[in-house]
C-alpha positions, 0 to 999 in steps of 0.5 A, spaced: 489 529 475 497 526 474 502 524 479 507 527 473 514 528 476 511 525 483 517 521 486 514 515 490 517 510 495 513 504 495 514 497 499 513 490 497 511 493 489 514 486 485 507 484 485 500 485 486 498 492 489 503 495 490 505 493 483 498 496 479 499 503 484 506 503 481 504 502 474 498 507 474 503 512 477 508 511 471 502 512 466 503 519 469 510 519 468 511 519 475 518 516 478 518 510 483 522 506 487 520 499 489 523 497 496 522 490 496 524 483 498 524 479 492 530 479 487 530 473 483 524 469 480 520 465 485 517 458 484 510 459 484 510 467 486 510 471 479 514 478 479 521 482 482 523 488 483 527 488 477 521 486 472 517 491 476 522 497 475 522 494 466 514 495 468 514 501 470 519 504 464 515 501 459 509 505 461 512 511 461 514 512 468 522 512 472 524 505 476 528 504 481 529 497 483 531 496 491 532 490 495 529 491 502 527 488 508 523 493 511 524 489 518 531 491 518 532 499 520 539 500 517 535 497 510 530 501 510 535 508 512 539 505 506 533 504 501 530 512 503 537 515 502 538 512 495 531 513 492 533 522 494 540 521 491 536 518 485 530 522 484 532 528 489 526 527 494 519 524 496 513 526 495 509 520 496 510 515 500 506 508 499 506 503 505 504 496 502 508 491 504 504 487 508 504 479 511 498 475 512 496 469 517 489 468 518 490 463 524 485 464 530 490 464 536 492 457 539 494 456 531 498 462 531 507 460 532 511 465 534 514 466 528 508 468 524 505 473 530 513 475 530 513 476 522 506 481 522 508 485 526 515 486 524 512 487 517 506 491 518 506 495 525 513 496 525 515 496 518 511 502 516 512 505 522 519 506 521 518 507 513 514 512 514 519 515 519 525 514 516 520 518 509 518 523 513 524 529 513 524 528 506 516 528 505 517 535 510 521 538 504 517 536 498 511 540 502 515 546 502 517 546 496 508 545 495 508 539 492 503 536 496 505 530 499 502 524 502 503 517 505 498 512 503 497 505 507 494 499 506 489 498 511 483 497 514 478 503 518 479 503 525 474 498 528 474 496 536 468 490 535 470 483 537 468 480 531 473 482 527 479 480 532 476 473 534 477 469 527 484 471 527 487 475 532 495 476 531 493 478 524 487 484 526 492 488 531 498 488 525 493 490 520 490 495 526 497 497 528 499 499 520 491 503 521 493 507 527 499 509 524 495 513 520 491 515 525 496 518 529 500 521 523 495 524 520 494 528 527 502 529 528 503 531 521 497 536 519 501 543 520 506 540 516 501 540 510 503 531 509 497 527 507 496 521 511 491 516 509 488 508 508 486 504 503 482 498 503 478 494 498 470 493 500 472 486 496 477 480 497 482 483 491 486 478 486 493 477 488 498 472 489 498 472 497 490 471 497 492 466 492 495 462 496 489 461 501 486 455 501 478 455 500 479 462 497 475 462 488 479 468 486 473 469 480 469 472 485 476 478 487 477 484 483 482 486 481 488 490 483 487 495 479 481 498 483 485 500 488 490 503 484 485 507 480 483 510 487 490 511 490 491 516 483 486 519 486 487 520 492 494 522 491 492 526 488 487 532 492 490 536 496 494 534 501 493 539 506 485 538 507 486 530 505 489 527 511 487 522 517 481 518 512 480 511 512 478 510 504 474 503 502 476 503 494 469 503 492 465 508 496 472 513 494 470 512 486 463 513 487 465 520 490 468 521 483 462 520 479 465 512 478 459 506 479 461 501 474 465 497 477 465 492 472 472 493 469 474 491 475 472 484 475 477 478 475 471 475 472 466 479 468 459 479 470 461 477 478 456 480 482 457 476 489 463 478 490 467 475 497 467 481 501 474 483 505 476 480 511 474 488 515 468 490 512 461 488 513 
């Protein structure tokens, strides 16, 4: 499997996921845009589009450092339009780019609810609508493109809406992208699907949570081992999946997860927000 000569479009890749599915795709010699915020150091957050692109080239891939807000349309047109000048098209889009509050609802401010949504639901939407055409193109030319989220399965048990309500319908609305995308856009030959990880992964956001030990995450790396793989099945017939990273690996022979783990041995790891 290789992503060699795969143009891809990835939002909020200066760090963590975003940045380890773009560092396994440069491995391929893959060409990749990272759309991003993040243009000068921060205090405490590590990373920016310009250290994610020198990443990129050293592991053998083609960067391209964009800022953008994916909250602003006229950014993310931009954004589409100079990654097609540069790479001549799309042939994978990742919607990563995501924000969390884990608050129940009278703990939640308007601005946060506001900044969810704005990000997750109507990010990824206009992204993947402003990819498409693009993504249309490099299906006729056969080359087998894909959206991929980062989202949850689809689920409609309130457990998963009481701890934090306004984050599980942002999460939800990135999910039901997918869903509907995926149906919309199947005779065009465009792959669209979801990641989750069965475990709380090691990143600077979970970091920021109180209470969380990240000794008992994974680490990033096992959702862009399974990305590689997914981005790379043939997009006609691999549409419209929730894919959870372990049950994913395991159907590729792939049971040894250790390598994974932010410390060696963990065997009780904390489980995802989403997943039983």
């Amino acid at each position: 499997m290789s992503l060699e000569g795969k143009r891809i479009f990835i939002t909020g890749g200066s760090r963590g996921i975003g940045l380890a599915i773009a560092l396994r795709a440069a491995r391929d010699g893959a060409k990749v845009a990272i759309a991003a915020k993040t243009t000068e150091p921060h205090p405490t957050l590590p990373g920016t589009i310009y250290s994610s692109v020198e990443e990129i080239n050293a592991a053998g891939g083609e960067g391209l450092a964009i800022q953008c807000d994916i909250r602003d349309e006229n950014q993310i047109e931009a954004a589409i339009a100079q990654t097609v000048e540069t790479f001549g098209g799309i042939d994978i889009l990742i919607n990563n780019a995501s924000a969390i509050n884990l608050t129940p609802t009278l703990s939640t401010p308007a601005k946060r609810f506001d900044l969810m949504f704005d990000v997750n639901v109507r990010g990824t939407f206009l992204t993947s609508q402003a990819a498409l055409p693009h993504l249309r193109e490099s299906a006729a030319a056969g080359r087998n493109p894909h959206i991929l989220t980062l989202s949850p399965p689809l689920s409609m048990n309130p457990k998963w809406f009481k701890p934090h309500l306004a984050y599980t319908m942002a999460k939800y609305g990135m999910s039901m992208c997918v869903l509907g995308m995926a149906e919309e856009f199947k005779r065009d030959g465009i792959g669209v699907n979801a990641l989750w990880p069965r475990t709380a992964i090691d990143t600077a956001a979970l970091a920021m949570i109180p209470g969380v030990d990240t000794d008992y995450c994974r680490t990033p790396e096992i959702l862009a081992d399974s990305a590689h793989i997914i981005l790379n099945r043939d997009a006609k017939t691999t549409s419209g999946n929730f894919f959870v990273d372990d049950e994913l690996l395991a159907s590729e022979g792939i049971t040894d997860l250790e390598k994974y783990s932010v410390k060696p041995g963990t065997t009780d790891f904390l489980l995802d927000f989403f997943l039983d």
